[in-house]
NUKELO-370538 format. One line per 4 residues: number of its first residue (from 1); their letters; for each residue y, z, x of N, C-alpha, C, CB. Coordinates in nm, 3 decimals. Glycine has a CB too. Layout:
NUKELO-370538
NUM> a> Y/Z/X/Y/Z/X/Y/Z/X/Y/Z/X | ... $
***
This chain:
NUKELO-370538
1> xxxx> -1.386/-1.074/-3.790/-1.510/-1.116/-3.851/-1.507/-1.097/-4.003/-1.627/-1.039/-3.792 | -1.405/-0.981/-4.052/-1.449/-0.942/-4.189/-1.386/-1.038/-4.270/-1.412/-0.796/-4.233 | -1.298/-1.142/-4.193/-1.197/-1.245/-4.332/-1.312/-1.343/-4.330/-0.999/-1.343/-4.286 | -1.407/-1.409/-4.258/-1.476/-1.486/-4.278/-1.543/-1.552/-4.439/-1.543/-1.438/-4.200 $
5> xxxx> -1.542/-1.389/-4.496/-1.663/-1.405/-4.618/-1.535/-1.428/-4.690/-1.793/-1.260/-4.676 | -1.543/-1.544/-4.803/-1.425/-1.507/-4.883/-1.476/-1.506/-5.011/-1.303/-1.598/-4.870 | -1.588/-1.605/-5.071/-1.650/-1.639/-5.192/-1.844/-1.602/-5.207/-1.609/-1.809/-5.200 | -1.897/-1.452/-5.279/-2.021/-1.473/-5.311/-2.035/-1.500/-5.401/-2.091/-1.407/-5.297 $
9> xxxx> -2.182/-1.556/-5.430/-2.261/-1.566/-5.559/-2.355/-1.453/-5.572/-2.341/-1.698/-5.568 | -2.379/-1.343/-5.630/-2.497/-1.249/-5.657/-2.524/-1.272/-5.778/-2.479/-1.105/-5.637 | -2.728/-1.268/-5.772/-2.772/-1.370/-5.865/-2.872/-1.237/-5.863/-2.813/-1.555/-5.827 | -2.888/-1.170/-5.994/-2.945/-1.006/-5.953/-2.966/-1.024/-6.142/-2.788/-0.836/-5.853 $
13> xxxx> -3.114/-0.914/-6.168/-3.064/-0.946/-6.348/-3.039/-0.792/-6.346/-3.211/-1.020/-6.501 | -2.983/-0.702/-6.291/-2.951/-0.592/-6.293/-2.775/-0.577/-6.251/-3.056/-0.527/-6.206 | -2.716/-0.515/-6.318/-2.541/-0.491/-6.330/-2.578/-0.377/-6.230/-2.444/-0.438/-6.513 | -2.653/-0.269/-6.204/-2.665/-0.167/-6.136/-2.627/-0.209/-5.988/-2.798/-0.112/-6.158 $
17> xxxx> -2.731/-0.318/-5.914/-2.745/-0.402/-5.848/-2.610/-0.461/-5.822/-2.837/-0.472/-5.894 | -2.570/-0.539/-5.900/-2.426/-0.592/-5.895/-2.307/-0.539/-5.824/-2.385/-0.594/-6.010 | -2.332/-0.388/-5.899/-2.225/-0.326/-5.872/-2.223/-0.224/-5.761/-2.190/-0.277/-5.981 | -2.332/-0.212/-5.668/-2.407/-0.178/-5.537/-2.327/-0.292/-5.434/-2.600/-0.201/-5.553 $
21> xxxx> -2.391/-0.411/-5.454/-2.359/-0.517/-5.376/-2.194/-0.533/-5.376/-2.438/-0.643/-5.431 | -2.091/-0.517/-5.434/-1.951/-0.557/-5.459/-1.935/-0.424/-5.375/-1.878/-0.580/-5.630 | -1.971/-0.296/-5.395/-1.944/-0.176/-5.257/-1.946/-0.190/-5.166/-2.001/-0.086/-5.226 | -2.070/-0.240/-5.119/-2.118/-0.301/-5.035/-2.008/-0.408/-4.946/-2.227/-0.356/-5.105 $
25> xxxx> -1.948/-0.486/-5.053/-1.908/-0.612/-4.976/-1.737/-0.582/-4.957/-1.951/-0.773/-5.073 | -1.714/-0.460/-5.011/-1.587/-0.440/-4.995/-1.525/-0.432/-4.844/-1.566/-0.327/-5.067 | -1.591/-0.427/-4.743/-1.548/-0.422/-4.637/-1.484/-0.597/-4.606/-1.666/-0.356/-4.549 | -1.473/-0.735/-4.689/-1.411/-0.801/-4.693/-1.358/-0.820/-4.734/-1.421/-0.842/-4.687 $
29> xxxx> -1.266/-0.797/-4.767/-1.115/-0.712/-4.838/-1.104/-0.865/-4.919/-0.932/-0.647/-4.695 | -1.073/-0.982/-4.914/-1.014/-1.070/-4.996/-1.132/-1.172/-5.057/-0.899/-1.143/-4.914 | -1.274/-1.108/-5.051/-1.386/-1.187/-5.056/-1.406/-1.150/-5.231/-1.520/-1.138/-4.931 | -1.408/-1.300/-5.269/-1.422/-1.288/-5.450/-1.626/-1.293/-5.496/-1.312/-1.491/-5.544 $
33> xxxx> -1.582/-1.210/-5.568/-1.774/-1.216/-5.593/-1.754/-1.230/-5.774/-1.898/-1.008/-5.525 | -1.851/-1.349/-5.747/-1.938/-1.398/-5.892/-2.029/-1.342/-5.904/-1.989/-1.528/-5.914 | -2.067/-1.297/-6.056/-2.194/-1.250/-6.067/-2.285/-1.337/-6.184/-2.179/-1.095/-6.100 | -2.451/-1.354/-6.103/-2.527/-1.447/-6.238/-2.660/-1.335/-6.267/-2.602/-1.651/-6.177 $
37> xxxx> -2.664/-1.377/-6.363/-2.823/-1.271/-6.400/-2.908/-1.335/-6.362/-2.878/-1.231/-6.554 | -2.928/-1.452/-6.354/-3.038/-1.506/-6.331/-3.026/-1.632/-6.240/-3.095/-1.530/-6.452 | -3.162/-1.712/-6.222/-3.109/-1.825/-6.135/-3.020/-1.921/-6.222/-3.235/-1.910/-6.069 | -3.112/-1.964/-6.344/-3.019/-2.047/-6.400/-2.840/-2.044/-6.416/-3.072/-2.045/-6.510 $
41> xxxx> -2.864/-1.949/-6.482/-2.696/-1.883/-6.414/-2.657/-1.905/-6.365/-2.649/-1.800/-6.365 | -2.683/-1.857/-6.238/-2.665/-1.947/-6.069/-2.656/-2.070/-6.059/-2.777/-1.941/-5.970 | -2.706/-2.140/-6.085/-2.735/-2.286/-6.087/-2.604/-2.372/-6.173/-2.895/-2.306/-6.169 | -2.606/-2.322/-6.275/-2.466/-2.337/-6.379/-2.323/-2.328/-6.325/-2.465/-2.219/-6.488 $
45> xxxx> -2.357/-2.183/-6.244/-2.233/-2.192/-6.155/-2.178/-2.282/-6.027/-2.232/-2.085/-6.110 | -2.308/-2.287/-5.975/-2.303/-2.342/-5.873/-2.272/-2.496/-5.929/-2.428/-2.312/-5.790 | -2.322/-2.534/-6.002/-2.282/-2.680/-6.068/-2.132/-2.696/-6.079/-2.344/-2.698/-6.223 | -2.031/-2.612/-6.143/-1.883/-2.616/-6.141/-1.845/-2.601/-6.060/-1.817/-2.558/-6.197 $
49> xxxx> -1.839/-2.504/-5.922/-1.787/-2.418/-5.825/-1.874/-2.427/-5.704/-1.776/-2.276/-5.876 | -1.930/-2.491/-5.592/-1.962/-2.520/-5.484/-1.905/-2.472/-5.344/-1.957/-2.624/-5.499 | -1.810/-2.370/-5.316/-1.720/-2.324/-5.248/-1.770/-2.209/-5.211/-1.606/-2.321/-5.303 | -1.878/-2.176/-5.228/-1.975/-2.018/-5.164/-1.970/-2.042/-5.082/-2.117/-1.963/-5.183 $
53> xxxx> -1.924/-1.886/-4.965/-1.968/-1.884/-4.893/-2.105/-1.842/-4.854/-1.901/-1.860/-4.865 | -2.176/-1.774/-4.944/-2.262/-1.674/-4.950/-2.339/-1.650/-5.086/-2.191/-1.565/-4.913 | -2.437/-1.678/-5.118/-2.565/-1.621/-5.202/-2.700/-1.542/-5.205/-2.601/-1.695/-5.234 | -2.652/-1.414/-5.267/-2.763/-1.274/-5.236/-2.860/-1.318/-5.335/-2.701/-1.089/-5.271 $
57> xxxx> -2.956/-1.333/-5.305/-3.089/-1.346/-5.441/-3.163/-1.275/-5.444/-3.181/-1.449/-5.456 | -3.196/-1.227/-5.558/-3.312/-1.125/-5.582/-3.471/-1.260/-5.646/-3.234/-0.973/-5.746 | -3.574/-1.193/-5.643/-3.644/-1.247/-5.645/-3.696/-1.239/-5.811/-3.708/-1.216/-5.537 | -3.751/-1.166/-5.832/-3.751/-1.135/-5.990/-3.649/-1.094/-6.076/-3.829/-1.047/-6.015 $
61> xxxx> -3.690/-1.225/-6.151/-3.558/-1.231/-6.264/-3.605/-1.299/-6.395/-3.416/-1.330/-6.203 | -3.504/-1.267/-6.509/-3.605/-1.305/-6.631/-3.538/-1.477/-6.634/-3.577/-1.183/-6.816 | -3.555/-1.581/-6.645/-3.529/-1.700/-6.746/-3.607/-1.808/-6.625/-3.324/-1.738/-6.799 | -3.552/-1.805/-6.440/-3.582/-1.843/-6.385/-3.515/-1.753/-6.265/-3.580/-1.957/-6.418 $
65> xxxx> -3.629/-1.709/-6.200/-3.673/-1.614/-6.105/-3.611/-1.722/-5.923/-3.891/-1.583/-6.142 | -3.571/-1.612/-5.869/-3.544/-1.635/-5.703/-3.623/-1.765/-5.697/-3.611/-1.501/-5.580 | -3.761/-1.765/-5.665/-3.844/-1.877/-5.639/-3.763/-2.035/-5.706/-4.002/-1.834/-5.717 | -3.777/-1.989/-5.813/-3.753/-2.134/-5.880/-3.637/-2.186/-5.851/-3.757/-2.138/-6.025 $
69> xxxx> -3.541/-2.093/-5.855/-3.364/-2.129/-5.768/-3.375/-2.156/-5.690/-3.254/-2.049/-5.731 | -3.442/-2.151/-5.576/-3.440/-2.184/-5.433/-3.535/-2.335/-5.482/-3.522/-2.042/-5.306 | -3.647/-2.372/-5.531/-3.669/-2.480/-5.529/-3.562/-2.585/-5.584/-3.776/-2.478/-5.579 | -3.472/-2.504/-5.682/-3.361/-2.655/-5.744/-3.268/-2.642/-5.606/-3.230/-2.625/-5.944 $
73> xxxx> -3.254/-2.546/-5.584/-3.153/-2.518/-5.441/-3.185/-2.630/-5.367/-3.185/-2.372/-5.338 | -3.280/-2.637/-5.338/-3.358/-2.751/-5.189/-3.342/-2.866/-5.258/-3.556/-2.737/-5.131 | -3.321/-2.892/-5.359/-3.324/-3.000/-5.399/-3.155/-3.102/-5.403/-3.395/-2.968/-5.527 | -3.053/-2.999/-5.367/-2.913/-3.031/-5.415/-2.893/-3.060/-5.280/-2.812/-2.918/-5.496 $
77> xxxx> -2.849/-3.162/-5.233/-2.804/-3.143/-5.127/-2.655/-3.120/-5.063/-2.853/-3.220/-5.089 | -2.573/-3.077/-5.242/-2.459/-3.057/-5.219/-2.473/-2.879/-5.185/-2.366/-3.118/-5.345 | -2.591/-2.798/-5.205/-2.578/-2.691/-5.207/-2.587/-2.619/-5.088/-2.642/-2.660/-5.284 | -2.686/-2.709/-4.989/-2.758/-2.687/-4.883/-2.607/-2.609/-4.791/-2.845/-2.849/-4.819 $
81> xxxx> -2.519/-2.627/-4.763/-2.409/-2.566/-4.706/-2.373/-2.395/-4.725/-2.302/-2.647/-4.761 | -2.429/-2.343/-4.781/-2.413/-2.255/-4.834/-2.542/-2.163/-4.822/-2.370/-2.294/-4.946 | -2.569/-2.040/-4.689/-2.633/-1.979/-4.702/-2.684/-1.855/-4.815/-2.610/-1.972/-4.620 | -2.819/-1.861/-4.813/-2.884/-1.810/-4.912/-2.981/-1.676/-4.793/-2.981/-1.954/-5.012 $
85> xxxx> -2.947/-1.569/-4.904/-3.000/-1.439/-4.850/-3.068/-1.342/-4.971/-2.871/-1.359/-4.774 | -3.203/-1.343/-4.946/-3.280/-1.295/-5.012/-3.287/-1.112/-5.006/-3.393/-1.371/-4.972 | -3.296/-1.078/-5.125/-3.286/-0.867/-5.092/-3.417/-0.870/-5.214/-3.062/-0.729/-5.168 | -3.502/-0.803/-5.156/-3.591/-0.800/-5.323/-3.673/-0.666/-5.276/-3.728/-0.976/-5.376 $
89> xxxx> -3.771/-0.667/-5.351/-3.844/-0.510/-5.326/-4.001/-0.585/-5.272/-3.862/-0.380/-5.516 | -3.977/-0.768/-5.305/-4.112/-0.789/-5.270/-4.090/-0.781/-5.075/-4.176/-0.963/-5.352 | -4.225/-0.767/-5.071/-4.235/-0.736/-4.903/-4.314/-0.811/-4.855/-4.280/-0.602/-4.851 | -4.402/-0.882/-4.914/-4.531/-0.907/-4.882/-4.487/-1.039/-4.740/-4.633/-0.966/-5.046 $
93> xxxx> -4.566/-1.104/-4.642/-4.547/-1.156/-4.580/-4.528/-1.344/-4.616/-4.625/-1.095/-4.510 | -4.623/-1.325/-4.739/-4.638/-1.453/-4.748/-4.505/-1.465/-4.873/-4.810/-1.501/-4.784 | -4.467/-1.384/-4.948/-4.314/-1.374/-5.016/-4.172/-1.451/-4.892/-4.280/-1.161/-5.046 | -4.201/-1.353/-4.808/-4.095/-1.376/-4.736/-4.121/-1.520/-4.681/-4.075/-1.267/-4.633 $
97> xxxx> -4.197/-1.581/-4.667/-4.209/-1.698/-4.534/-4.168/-1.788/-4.680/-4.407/-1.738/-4.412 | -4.243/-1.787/-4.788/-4.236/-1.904/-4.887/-4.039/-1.899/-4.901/-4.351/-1.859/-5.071 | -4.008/-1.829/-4.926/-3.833/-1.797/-4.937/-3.806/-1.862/-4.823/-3.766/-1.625/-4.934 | -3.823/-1.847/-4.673/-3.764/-1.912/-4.545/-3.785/-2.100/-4.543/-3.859/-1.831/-4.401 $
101> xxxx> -3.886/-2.080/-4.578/-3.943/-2.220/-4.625/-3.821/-2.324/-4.745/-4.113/-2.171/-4.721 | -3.819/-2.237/-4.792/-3.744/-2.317/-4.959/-3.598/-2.318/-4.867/-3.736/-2.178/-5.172 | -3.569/-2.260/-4.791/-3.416/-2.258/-4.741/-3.313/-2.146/-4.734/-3.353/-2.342/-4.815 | -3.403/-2.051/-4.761/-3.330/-1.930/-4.718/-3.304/-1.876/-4.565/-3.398/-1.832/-4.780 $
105> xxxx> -3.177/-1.811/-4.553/-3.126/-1.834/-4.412/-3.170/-1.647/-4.387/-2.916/-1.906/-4.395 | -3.203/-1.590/-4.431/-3.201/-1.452/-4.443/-3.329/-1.331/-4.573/-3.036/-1.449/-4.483 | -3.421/-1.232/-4.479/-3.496/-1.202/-4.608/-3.434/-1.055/-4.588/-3.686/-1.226/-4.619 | -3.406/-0.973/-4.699/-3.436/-0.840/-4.644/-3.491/-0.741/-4.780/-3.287/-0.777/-4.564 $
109> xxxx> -3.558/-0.665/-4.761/-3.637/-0.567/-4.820/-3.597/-0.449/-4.880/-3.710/-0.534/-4.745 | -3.611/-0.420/-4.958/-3.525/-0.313/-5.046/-3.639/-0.219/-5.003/-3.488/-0.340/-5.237 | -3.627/-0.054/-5.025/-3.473/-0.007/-5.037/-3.354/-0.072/-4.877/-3.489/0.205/-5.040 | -3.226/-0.141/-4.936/-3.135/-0.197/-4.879/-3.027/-0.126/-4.785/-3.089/-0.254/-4.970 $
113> xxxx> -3.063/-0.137/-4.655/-2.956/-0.027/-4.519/-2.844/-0.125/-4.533/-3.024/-0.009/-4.302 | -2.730/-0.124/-4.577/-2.601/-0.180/-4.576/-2.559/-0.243/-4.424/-2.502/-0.063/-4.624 | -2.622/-0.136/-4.309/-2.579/-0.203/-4.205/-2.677/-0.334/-4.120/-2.549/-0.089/-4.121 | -2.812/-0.347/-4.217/-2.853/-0.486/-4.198/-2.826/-0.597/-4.266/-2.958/-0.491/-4.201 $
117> xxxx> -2.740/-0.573/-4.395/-2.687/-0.659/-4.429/-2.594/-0.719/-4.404/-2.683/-0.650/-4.489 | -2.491/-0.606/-4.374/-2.379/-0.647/-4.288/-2.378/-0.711/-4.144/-2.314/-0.543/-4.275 | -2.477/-0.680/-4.087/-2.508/-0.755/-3.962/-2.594/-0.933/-4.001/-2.626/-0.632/-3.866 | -2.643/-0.963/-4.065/-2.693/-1.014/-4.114/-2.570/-1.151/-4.161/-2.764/-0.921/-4.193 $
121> xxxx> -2.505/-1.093/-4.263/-2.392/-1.143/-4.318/-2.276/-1.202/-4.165/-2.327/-1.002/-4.426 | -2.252/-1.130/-4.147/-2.166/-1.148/-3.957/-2.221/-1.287/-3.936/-2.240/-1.012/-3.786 | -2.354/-1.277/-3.883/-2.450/-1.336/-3.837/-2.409/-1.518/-3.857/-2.582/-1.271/-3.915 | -2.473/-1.505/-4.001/-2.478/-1.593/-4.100/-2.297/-1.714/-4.077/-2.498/-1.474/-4.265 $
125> xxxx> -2.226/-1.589/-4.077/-2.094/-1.649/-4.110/-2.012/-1.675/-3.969/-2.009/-1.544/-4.211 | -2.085/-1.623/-3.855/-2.015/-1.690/-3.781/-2.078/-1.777/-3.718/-1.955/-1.629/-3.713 | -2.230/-1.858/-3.711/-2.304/-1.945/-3.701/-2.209/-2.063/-3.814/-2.461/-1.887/-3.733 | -2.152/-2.037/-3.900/-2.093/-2.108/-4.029/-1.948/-2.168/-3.945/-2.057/-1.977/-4.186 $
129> xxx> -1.898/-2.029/-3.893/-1.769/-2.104/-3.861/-1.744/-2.177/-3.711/-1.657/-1.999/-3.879 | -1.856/-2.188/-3.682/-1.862/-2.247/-3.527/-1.941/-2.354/-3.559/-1.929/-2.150/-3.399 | -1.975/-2.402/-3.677/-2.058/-2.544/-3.732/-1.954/-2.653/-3.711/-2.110/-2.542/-3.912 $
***
């Protein structure tokens, strides 16, 4: 299961964060991680490089915030291949559903248990490789 993941995008405006999530993801030993501060960022990247397997989004961010990425997101339909997994501190109910809505495949709630992400991630990627 763990070669599955090979390429993320983490789109976080915190390096703290960043560098949590790459610990985190080390249990996929050959999996390359990009990092964007923001959505736009994201978006920039994703414009050159389309080959994610995987994008962690945080929701608040300074230039253009989770929300707004996920609306250009829905809009690409070269992007749509590529699950999107939300981690933020917002909780609220109607946060999470608007994110499921825009096309997110995944919400989860900070403070972040590694082993729901990792289950989560599994999840995600082997629904991917049986597509």
């Amino acid at each position: 299961m763990s070669d599955l993941l090979k390429k993320v995008l983490i789109v976080d405006d915190s390096k703290l964060v960043h560098q949590m999530y790459r610990i985190l993801l080390m249990r996929y030993k050959d999996c390359k991680i990009v990092d964007a501060m923001n959505g736009l960022e994201a978006l920039e990247i994703l414009s050159r490089e389309d080959d994610f397997d995987l994008i962690i989004l945080d929701i608040n961010m300074p230039v253009m915030n989770g929300v707004q990425f996920m609306e250009k997101y829905r809009e690409n339909p070269k992007l749509q291949h590529i699950p999107v997994v939300v981690i933020s501190t917002e909780g609220r109910e109607e946060d999470t559903l608007k994110m499921l809505r825009l096309g997110a495949k995944g919400y989860i709630t900070k403070p972040l248990r590694p082993e729901v992400l990792h289950g989560l991630i599994e999840k995600l990627m082997t629904k991917k490789a049986e597509a």
